[in-house]
N, C-alpha and C positions, 0 to 999 in steps of 0.2 A: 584222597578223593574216592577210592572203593569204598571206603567202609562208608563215607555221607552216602552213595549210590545203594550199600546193602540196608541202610536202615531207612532209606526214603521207600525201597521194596518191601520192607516188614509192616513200615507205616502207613501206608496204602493198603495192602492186604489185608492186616491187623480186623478192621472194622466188618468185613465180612465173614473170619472166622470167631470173632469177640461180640457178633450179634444175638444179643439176649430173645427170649422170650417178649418184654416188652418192648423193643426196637420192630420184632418181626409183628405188631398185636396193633400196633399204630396204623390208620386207616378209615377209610371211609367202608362201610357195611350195607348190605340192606338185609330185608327180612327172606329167607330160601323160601318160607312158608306160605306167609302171610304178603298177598299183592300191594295191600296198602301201605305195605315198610317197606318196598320191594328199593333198589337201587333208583331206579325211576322217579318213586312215586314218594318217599319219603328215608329218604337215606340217613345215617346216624356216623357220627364220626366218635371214635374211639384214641383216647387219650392219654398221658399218662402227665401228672406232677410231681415233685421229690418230695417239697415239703409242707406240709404231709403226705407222703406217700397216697395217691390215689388215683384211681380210675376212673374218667370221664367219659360219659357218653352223652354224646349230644344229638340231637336227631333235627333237621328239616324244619319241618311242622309238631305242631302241638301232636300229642299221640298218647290214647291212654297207657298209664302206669300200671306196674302187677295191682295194685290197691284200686286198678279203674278211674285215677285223677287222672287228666288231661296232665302234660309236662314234656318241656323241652329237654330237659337232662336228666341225667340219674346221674350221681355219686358212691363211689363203691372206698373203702379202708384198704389197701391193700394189704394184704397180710403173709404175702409171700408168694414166688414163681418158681418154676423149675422150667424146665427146655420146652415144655408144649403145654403146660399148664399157670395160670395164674388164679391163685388163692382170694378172695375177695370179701368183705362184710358190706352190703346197700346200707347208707346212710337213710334212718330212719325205719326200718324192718322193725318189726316186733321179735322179743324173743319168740322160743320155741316154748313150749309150755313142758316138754317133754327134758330139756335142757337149762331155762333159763337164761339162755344165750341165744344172740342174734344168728342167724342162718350164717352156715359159710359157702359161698360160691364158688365152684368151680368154672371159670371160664379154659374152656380145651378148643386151643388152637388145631388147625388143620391147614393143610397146604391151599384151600380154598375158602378160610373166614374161621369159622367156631362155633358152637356151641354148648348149653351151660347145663352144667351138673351140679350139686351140691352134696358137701361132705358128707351127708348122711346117707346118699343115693346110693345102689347098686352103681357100681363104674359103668355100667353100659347105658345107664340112662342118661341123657342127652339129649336135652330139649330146646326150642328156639331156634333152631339154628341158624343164622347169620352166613350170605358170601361177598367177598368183597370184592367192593366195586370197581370197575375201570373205567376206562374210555369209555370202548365199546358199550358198557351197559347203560353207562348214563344218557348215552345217545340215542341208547334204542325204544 
């Protein structure tokens, strides 16, 4: 009977030390910046699938895309995470003319949403930034 009571302890606890990058990235968002993405006013939920590996984002309401088309979602390739970053390719992106290859996204988590950089950027640049949503905010 100890040892079923030591592994029910391991197996409970397990899931909060064993939390990836995309368990913690799961979520509803709104825009820090911008009022009309705000938590409020047009919030976006943030997704993941296995197969194929990808990143959903879904928002509210219609909202322009980086390309200025009005859209519900965006689709991202995941290409790989690490503890506070997720590696990403946007479905449909142009190459780079300087590359030949589509953009890689950096989406970098934070203790209050994210922010997105891309592989070519200076690491400090980090734009968009996203907090995510709770009670409180959607209420307010």
């Amino acid at each position: 009977m100890p040892l079923r009571l030591a592994l029910l302890a391991v197996t409970l606890a397990s899931p909060l030390a064993a939390q990836t990058a995309l368990d913690r990235a799961v979520g509803l968002y709104g825009s820090a910046s911008d009022p009309a993405q705000s938590c409020t006013r047009n919030p976006h939920e943030l997704s993941f699938i296995t197969s194929p590996p990808h990143a959903i984002l879904r928002w509210s309401l219609p909202r322009p895309d980086r390309d200025g088309r009005l859209s519900l979602e965006e689709t991202y390739d995941l290409r790989g995470a690490d503890d506070t970053t997720l590696s990403l390719q946007r479905e449909g992106d142009a190459p780079l003319p300087e590359t030949g290859r589509r953009p890689i996204w950096i989406l970098r988590l934070s203790e209050t949403g994210y922010c997105w950089g891309r592989a070519d950027w200076p690491l400090v640049r980090c734009v968009e930034p996203a907090i995510r949503c709770n009670n409180d905010s959607l209420s307010s």
